[in-house]
N, C-alpha and C positions, 0 to 999 in steps of 0.2 A: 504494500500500500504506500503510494506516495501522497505527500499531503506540502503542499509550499502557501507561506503565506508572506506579502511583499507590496510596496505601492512606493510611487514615487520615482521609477526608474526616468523616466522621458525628462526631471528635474533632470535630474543627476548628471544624465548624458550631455545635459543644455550646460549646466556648469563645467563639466569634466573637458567638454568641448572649448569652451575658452580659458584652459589652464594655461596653455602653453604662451598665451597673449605677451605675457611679461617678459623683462628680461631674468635671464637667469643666474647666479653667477656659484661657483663651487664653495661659496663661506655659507649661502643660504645653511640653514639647518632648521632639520622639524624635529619636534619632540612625543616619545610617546612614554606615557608615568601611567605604572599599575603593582598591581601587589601580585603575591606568586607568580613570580613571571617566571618561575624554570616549571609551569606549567603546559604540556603541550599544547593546550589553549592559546595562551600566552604568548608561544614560539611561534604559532599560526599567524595570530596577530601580529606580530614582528616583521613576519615575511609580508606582508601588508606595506606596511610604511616603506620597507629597506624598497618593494620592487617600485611603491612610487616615487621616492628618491631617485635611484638610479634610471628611471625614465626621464626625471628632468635634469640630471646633472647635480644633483644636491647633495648635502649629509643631511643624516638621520641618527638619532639616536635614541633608544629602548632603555629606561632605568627604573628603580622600584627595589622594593624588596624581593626575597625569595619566599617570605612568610607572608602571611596574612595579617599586614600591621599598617593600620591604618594612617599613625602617625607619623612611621618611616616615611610612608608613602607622600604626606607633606612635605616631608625633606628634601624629596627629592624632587618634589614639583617646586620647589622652591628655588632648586638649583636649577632647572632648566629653567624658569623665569629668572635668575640673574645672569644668565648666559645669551638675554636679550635673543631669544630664537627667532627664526620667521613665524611659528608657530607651536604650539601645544596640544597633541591627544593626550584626554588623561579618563582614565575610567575611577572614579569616585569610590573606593573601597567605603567611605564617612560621608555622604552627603553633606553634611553639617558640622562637619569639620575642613570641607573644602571648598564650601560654598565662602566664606571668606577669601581665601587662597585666591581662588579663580577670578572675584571679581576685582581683588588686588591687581593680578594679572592684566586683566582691561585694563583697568583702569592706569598701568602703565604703556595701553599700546599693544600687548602681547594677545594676539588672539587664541582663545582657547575653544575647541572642541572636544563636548561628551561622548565618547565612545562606550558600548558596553554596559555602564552604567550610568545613572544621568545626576546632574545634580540641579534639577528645574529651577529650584528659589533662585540659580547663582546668573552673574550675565553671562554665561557662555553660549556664544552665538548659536549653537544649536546641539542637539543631541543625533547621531548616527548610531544603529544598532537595531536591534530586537526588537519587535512589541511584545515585550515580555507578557502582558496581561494576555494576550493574544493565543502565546506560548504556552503559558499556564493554561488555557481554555484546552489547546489541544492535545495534551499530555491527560485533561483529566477526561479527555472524551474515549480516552485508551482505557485509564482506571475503569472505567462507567461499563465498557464494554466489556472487559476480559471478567469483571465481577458479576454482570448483571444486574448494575447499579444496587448492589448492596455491599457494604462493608468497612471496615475501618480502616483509616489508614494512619501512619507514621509519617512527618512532612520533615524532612531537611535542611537548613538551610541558613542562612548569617543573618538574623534581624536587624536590619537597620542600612543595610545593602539595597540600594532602591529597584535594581532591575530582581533582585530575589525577591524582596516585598512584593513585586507587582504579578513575577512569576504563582506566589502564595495567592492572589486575589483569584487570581484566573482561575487557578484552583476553586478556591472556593465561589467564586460564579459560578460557574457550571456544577457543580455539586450542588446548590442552591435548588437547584430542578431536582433532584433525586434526595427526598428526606432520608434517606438510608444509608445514603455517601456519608461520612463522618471522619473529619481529621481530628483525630483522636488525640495526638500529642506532636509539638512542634519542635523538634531538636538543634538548639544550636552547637555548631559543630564546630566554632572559633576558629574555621577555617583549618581544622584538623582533622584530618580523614579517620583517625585510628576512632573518632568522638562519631562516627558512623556505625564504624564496624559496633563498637558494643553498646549502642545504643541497639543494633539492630539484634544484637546477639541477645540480650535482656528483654526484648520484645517476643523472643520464641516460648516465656514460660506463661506466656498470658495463651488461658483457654476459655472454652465458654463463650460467651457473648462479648467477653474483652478480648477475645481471639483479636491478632491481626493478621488483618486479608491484605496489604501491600502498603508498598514504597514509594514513595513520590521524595526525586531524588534532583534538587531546583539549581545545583551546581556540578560541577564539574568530577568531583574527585568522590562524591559520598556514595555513586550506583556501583562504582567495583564493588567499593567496601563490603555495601549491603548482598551485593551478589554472594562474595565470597563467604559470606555467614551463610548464605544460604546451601550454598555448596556443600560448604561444610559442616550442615546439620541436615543433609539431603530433604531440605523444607521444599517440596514442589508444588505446594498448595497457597502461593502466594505472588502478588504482582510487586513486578517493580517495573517503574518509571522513571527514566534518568537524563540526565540535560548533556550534551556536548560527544565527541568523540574522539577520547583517548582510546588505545590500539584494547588496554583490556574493555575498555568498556563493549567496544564494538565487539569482542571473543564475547563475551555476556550474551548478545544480541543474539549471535550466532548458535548459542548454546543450547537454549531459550531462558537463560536464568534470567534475563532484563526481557519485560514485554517487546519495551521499545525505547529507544534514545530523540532525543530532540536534537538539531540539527543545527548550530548557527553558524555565522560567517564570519570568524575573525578578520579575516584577512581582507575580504572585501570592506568592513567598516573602516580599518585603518587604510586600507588602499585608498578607496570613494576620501574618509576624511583628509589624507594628505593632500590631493587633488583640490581639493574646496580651500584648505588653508589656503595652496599657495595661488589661489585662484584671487580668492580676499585678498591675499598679501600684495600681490600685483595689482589690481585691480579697483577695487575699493576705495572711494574719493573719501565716502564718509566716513567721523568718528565711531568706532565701536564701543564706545563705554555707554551703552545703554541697554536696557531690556529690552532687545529683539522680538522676544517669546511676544511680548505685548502690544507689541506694533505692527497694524495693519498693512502696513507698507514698507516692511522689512525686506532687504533682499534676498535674504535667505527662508529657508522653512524651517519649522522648530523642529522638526522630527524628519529624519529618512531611517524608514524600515529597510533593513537590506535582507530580512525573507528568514524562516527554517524552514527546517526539511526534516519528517518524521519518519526514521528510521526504523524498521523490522524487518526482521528475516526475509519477507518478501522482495523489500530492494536493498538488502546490505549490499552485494555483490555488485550491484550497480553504483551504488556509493563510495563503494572501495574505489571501484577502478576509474571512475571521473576523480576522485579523489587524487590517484597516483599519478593519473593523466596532467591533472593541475600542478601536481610538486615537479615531475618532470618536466615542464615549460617555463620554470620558474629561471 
């Protein structure tokens, strides 16, 4: 089953199309700031930025932590805004700890875009990524199914992370229709995988009506995890739904220990976002230290969805190989 959801292309093309306008010269440099970046995810995203540089002659540079640390990750956007860049991707680990950051950033000149995740209150010219609410709806139309819309589930996921938050709503929208869908307990995993594994491991001795029927798995690294409990307690009577594709995840899919995986596009957000910075950076007469989001007559859009793709056994093998097709054109 393939399932893509996406708008906004024919913008994208229309800006991507006058990137090239300006001049260019090899000092340019774009920025991109996240937390666990020696995440496969992470690395995805990276090959993003580096191939939009290297189409226009620019540098690029990828920094953050290796952890899930919010406050590092200020650090480090801190130092790519004194390094005066052409630009900034930054995916918001803290909404609310970066929304200051960010509109420091303008308001020195430094144009910043949300990747990933957003951080709406702040002035950043716009957010590129996921409709996570969107994403959440179609992960739980999997839950809905493989249960026959009854049963409980265990949710994953970092509170306070706005594209997780939003992934959680989605969830719970569509569960809204089915009074028998129930997220029974929400697991923060502090961006630690092992806080999956035995959360999920501790979840096998509930029986009865506190039984749990599956896994709704809103990042990256917690669907192994969960998988791997399951494996390892040969639990087959149980769903799980997991976000992103790293190599085990995808072995899960395959196995059938993972329903299904959700699909998104690193690489194309920071790809599309590089292309827009240096499009702004050229191009753009007006000042940007203001709320865009708010203005009718913004040049930009507040939002570009760059699409997922819901992944199950029926089109792994299709996934793989445009997959492998893309890393080898790179």
């Amino acid at each position: 089953m393939l399932a893509k959801l996406g708008l906004g292309s024919l913008l994208v093309s229309t800006l991507l199309s006058v990137s090239g306008c300006g001049y260019h010269n090899d000092k340019e440099k774009y920025y991109l700031v996240a937390v666990n970046i020696q995440l496969p995810y992470w690395q995805a995203a990276a090959s993003g930025i580096r191939r939009g540089a290297h189409e226009m002659g620019v540098q690029s540079q990828f920094s953050g932590p290796d952890s899930y640390d919010a406050q590092a990750e200020v650090q480090a956007f801190r130092q790519a805004v004194a390094a005066k860049p052409a630009g900034i991707l930054i995916s918001p680990a803290d909404p609310k700890i970066m929304t200051p950051e960010i509109d420091r950033a303008i308001e020195q000149g430094v144009a910043v875009i949300t990747v990933d995740s957003d951080a709406p209150l702040s002035k950043r010219l716009f957010y590129v990524g996921t409709n996570n609410l969107a994403a959440g709806e179609l992960g739980a139309r999997v839950a809905i199914r493989k249960t026959n819309g009854k049963g409980n589930f265990i949710a994953f996921t970092m509170p306070g992370q706005a594209n997780l938050d939003e992934r959680l709503d989605g969830y719970r929208k569509a569960f809204a229709a089915h009074p028998e869908m129930k997220i029974v307990q929400v697991v923060d995993i502090h961006g630690q995988p092992t806080a999956a594994f035995d959360a999920a491991e501790a979840s096998l001795a509930k029986k009865g009506a506190d039984k749990i029927d599956g896994y709704l798995c809103l990042e990256a690294s917690a669907g192994k995890e969960v998988a791997e409990v399951m494996r390892r307690y040969k639990a087959t009577d149980r769903v799980i739904v997991a976000f992103d594709t790293d190599q085990e995840t995808l072995d899960a899919v395959r196995d059938g220990t993972i329903a299904a995986t959700i699909a998104q596009k690193p690489a194309t957000m920071t790809y599309i976002g590089t292309m827009m910075l240096d499009n702004l950076h050229h191009n753009l007469k007006e000042s940007i230290n203001r709320y865009w989001v708010n203005d009718p007559y913004a040049p930009v859009p507040a939002f570009v969805d760059t699409g997922v793709t819901l992944i199950d056994q029926s089109n792994l093998d299709d996934f793989i190989k445009a997959r492998d097709a893309a890393a080898g054109n790179k």
